[in-house]
ZATOR-380498 format. One record per residue (C-alpha): residue number from 0; residue in three letters; x, y, z. Coordinates in steps of 0.25 Angstrom, whole numbers, padded with zeros to 4 digits. Example, Ala and Ser with C-alpha at 12.3 -4.5 7.8 and 13.67 -1.06 7.14 Angstrom:
// ZATOR-380498
+-----+-----+-------+-------+-------+
|   n | res |  east | north |    up |
+-----+-----+-------+-------+-------+
|   0 | ALA |  0049 | -0018 |  0031 |
|   1 | SER |  0055 | -0004 |  0029 |
+-----+-----+-------+-------+-------+
// end
This chain:
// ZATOR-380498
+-----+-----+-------+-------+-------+
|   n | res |  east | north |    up |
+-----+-----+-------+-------+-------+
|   0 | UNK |  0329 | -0684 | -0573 |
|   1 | UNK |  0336 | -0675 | -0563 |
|   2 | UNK |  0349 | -0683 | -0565 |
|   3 | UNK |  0355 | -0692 | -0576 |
|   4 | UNK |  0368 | -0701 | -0573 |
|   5 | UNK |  0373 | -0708 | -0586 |
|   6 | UNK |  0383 | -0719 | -0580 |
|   7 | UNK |  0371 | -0732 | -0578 |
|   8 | UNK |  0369 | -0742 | -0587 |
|   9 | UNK |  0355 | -0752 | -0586 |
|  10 | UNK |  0356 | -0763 | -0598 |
|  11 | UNK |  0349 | -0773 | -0606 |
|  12 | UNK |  0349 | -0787 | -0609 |
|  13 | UNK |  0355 | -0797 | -0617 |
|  14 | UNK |  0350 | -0808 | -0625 |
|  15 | UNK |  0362 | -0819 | -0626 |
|  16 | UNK |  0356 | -0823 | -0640 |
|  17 | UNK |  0358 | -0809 | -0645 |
|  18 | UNK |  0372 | -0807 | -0653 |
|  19 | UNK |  0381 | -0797 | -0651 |
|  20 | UNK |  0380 | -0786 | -0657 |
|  21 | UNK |  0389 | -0772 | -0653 |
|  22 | UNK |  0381 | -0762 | -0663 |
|  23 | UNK |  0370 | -0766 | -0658 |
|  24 | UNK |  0364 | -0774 | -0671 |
|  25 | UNK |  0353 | -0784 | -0668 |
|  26 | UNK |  0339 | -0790 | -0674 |
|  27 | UNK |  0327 | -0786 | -0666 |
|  28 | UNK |  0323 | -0799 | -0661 |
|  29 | UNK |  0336 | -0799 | -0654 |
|  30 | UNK |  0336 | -0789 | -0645 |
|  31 | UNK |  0349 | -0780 | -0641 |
|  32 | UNK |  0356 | -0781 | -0628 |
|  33 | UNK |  0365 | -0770 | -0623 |
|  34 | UNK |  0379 | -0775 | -0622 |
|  35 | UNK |  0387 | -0761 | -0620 |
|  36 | UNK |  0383 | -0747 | -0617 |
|  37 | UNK |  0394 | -0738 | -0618 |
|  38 | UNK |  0391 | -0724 | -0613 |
|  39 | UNK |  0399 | -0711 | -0614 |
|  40 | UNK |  0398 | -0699 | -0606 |
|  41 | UNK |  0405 | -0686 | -0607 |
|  42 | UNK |  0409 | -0684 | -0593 |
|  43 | UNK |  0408 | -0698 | -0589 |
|  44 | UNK |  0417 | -0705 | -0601 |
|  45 | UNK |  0412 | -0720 | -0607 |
|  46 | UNK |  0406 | -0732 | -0599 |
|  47 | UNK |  0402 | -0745 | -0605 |
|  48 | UNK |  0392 | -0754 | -0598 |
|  49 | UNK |  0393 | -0769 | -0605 |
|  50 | UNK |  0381 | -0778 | -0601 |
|  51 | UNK |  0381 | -0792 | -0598 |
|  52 | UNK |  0367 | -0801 | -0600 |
|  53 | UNK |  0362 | -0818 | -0596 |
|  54 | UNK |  0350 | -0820 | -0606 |
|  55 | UNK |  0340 | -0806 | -0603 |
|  56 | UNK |  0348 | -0803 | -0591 |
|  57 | UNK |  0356 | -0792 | -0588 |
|  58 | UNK |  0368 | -0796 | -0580 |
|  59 | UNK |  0377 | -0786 | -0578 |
|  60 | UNK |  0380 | -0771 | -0583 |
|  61 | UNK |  0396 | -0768 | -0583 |
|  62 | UNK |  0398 | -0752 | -0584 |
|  63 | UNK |  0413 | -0752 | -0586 |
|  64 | UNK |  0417 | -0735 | -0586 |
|  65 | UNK |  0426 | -0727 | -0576 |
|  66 | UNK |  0422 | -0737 | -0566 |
|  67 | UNK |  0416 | -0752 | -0569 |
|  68 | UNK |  0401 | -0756 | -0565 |
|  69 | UNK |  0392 | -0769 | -0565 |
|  70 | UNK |  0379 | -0771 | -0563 |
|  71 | UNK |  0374 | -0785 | -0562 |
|  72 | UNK |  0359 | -0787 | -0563 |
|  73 | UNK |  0351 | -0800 | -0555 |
|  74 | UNK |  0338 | -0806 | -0561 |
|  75 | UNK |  0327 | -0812 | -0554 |
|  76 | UNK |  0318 | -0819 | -0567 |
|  77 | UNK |  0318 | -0807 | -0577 |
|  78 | UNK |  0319 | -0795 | -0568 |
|  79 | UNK |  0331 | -0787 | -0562 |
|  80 | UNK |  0333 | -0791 | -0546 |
|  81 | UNK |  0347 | -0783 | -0543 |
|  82 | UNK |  0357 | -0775 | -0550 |
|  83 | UNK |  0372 | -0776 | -0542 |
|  84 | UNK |  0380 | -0764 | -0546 |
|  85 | UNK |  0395 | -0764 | -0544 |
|  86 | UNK |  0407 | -0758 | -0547 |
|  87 | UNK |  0418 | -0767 | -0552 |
|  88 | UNK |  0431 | -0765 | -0551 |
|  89 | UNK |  0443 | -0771 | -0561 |
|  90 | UNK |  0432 | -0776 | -0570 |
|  91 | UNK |  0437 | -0786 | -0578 |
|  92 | UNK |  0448 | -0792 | -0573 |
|  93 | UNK |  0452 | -0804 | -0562 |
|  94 | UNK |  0449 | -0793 | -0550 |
|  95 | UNK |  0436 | -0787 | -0555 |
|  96 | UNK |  0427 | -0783 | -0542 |
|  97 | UNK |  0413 | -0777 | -0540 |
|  98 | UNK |  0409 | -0770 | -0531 |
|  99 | UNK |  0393 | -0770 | -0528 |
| 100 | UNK |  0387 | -0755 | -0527 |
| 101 | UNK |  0375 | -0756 | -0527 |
| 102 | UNK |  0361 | -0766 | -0528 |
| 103 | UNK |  0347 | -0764 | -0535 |
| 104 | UNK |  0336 | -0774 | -0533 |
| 105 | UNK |  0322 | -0774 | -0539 |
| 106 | UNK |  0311 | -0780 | -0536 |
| 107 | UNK |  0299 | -0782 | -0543 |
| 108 | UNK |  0282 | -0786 | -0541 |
| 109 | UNK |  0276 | -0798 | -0548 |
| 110 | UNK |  0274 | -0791 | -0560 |
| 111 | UNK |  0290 | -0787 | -0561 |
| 112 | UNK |  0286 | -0774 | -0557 |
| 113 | UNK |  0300 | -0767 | -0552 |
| 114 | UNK |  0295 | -0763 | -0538 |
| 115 | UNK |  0308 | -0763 | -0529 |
| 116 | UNK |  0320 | -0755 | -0534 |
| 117 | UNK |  0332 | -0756 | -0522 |
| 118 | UNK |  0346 | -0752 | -0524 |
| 119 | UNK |  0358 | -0754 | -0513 |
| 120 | UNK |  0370 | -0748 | -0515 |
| 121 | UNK |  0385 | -0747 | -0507 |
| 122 | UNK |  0382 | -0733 | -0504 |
| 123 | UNK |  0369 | -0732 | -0500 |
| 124 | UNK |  0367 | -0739 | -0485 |
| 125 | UNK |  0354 | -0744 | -0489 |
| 126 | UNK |  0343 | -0746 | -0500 |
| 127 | UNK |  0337 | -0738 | -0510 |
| 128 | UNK |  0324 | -0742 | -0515 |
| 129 | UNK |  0313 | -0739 | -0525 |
| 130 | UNK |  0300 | -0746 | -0526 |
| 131 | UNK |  0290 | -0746 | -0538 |
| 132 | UNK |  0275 | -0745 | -0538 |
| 133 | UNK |  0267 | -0747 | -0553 |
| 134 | UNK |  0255 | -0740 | -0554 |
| 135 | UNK |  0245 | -0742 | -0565 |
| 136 | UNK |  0246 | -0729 | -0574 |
| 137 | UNK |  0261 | -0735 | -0578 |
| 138 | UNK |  0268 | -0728 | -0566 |
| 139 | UNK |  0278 | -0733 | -0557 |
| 140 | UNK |  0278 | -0726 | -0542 |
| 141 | UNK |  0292 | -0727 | -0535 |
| 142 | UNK |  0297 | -0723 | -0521 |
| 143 | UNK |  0313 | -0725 | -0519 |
| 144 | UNK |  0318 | -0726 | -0503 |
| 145 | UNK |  0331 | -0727 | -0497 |
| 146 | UNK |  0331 | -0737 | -0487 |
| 147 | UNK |  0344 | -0738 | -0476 |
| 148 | UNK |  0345 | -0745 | -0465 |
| 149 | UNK |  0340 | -0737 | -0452 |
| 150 | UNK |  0335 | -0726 | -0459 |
| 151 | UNK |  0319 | -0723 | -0464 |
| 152 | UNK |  0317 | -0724 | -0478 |
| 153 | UNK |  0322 | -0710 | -0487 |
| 154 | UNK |  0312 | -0709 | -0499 |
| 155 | UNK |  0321 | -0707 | -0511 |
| 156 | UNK |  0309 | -0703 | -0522 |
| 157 | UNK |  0297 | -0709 | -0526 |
| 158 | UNK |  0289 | -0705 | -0539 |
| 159 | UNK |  0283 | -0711 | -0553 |
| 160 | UNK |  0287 | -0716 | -0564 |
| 161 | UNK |  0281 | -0718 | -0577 |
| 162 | UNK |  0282 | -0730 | -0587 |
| 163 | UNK |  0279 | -0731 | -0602 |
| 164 | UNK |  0279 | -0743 | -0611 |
| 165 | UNK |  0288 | -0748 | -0601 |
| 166 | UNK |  0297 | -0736 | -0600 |
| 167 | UNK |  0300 | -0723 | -0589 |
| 168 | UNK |  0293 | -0713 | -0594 |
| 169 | UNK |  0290 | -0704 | -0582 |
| 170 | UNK |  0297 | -0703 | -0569 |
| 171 | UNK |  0293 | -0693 | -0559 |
| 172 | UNK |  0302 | -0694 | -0545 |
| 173 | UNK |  0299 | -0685 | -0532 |
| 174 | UNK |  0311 | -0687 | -0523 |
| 175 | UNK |  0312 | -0674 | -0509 |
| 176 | UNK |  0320 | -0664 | -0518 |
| 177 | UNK |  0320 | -0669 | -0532 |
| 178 | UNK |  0307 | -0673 | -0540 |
| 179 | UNK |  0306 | -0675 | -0554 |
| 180 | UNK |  0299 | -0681 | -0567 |
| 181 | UNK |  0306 | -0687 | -0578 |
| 182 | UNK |  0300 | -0690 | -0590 |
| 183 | UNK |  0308 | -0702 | -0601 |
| 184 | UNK |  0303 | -0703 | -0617 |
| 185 | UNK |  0309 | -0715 | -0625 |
| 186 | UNK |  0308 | -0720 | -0640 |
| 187 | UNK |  0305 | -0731 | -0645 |
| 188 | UNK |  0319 | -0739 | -0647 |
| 189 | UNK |  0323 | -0751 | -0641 |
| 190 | UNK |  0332 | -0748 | -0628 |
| 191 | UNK |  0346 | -0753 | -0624 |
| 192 | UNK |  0337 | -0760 | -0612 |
| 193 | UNK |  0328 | -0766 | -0620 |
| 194 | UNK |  0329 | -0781 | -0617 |
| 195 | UNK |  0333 | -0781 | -0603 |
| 196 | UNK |  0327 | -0792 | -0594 |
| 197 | UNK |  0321 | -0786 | -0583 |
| 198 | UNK |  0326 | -0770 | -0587 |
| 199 | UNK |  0311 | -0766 | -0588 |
| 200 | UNK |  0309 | -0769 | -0575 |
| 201 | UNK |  0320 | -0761 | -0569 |
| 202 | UNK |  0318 | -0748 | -0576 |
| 203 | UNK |  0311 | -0741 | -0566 |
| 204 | UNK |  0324 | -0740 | -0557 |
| 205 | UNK |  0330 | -0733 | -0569 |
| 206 | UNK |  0324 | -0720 | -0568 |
| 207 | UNK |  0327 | -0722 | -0550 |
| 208 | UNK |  0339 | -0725 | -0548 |
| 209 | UNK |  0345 | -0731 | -0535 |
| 210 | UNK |  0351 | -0717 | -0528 |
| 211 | UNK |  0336 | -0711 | -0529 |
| 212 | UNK |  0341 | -0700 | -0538 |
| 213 | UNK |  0346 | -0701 | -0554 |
| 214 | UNK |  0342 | -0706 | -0565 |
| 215 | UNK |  0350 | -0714 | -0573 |
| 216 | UNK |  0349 | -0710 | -0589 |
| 217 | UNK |  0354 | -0725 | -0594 |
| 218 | UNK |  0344 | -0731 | -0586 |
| 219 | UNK |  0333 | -0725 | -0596 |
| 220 | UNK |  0342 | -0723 | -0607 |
| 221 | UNK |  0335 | -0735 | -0614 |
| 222 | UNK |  0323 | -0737 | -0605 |
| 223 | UNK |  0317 | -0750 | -0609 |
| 224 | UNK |  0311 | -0752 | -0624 |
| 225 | UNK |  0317 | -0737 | -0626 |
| 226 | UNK |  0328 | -0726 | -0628 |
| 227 | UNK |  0327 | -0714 | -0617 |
| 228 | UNK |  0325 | -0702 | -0626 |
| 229 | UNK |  0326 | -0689 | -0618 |
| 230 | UNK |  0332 | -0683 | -0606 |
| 231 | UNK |  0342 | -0673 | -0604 |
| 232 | UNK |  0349 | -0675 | -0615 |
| 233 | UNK |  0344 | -0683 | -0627 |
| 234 | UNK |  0347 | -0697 | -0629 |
| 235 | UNK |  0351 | -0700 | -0645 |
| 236 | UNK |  0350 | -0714 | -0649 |
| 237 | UNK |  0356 | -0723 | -0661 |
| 238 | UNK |  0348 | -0736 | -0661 |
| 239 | UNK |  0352 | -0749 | -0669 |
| 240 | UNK |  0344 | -0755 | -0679 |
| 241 | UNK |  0335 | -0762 | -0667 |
| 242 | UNK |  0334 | -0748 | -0661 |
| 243 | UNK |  0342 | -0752 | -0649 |
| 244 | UNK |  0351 | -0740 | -0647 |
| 245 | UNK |  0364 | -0739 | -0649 |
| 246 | UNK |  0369 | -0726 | -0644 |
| 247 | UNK |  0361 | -0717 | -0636 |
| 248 | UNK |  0368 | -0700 | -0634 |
| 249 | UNK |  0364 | -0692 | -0621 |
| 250 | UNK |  0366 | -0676 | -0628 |
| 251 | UNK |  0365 | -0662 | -0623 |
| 252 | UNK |  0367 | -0649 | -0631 |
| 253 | UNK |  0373 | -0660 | -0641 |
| 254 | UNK |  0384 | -0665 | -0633 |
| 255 | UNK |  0384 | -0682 | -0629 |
| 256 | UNK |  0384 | -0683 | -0615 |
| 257 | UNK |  0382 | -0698 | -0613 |
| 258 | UNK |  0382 | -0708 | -0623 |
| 259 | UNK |  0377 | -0723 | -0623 |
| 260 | UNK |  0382 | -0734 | -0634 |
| 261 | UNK |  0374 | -0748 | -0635 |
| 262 | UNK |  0380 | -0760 | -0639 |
| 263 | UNK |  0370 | -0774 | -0640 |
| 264 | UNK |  0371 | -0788 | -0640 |
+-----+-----+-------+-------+-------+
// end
């Protein structure tokens, strides 16, 4: 990965017939759902992203930091439709208002294939929009377009990526002025995003991103069945006694720079 930003939080699901548990404690046949994640950074301070759940569906993300966020989260049957972002203002109280930034849709073949990744955003006069093609040696060919009104079509990267057992393991992009190969390993621990309905289907926008050009590290932090292990900076992990993390430490040359704390139903 060329860039990393450390401010977005994915999520997973909650069962209402698990307890509540803040340390995390629970028997395997009831799986654990994030509640909190509170992250620290050294430049950027603390945020703490509380999750709200009906049944297996995620409802809505609240990152409440310098400046409050939400993300509410549409179904159609099991899989994720839309994802509304906004920014809310005097969160909280009688006058609480959002404000919509941005729109991401995804579409999907009869197999629940994700095929259709589009986002539409305040800042952006148009659309941009990533298509997904499965080929049989377990890899997924993308091409991402900007799409505005008037204007042909701008090409923002195409490239390949690479699944195994369900996770990213390869991701090699070729953009005009920047192309590059990424390669993820995991272990074998239960991830924070475990038991998400529909989350599986999604992960394939993770490594994207809307704008064409990041990648966003908490979007693989857990991957789906488990824990990202290396890049630019070792993750560290403490698991609970179901091997659900607990806290997870970005270091280099010894020193914290983000941090990440887990707190279940």
């Amino acid at each position: 990965m060329k860039k990393i930003l450390l401010l977005l939080s994915f999520s997973v699901v909650l069962l209402s017939s698990c307890s509540s548990s803040d340390d995390g404690g629970s028997s395997e046949s009831q799986p654990l759902l994030l509640k909190k994640m509170t992250e620290g950074d050294v430049l950027f301070g603390q945020t703490v992203t509380n999750y709200t759940y009906n049944g297996n569906k995620l409802v809505e993300i609240f990152k409440d930091g310098d400046d409050d966020y939400a993300d509410v989260y549409s179904y159609t049957g099991d899989v994720i439709t839309k994802i509304e972002k906004f920014a809310v203002y005097d969160a909280g109280t009688p006058s609480e208002d959002r404000e919509l930034l941005s729109t991401d849709q995804f579409a999907y073949n009869a197999n629940n294939q994700l095929v259709q990744f589009k986002t539409t955003s305040q800042d952006f006069e148009g659309e941009r929009v990533t298509t997904y093609t499965y080929n049989s040696n377990n890899t997924v060919s993308f091409a991402q377009n900007a799409n505005v009104p008037g204007e042909p079509t701008e090409s923002l990267k195409t490239g390949t990526i690479t699944m195994e057992n369900g996770e990213i393991v390869r991701l090699q992009v070729v953009k005009e002025f920047d192309s590059y190969t990424d390669n993820y390993t995991y272990d074998t621990k239960n991830s924070i995003f475990k038991n998400v309905t529909g989350y599986d289907k999604i992960i394939l926008t993770h490594v994207l991103g809307k704008q064409g050009a990041m990648t966003w590290v908490d979007s693989i932090i857990g991957g789906i069945s488990h824990n990202f292990l290396n890049h630019q900076g070792d993750y560290q992990y403490t698991y609970n006694s179901d091997n659900y993390p607990l806290t997870a430490n970005q270091s280099l040359g010894g020193t914290v720079l983000h941090s990440f704390a887990f707190e279940y139903y």
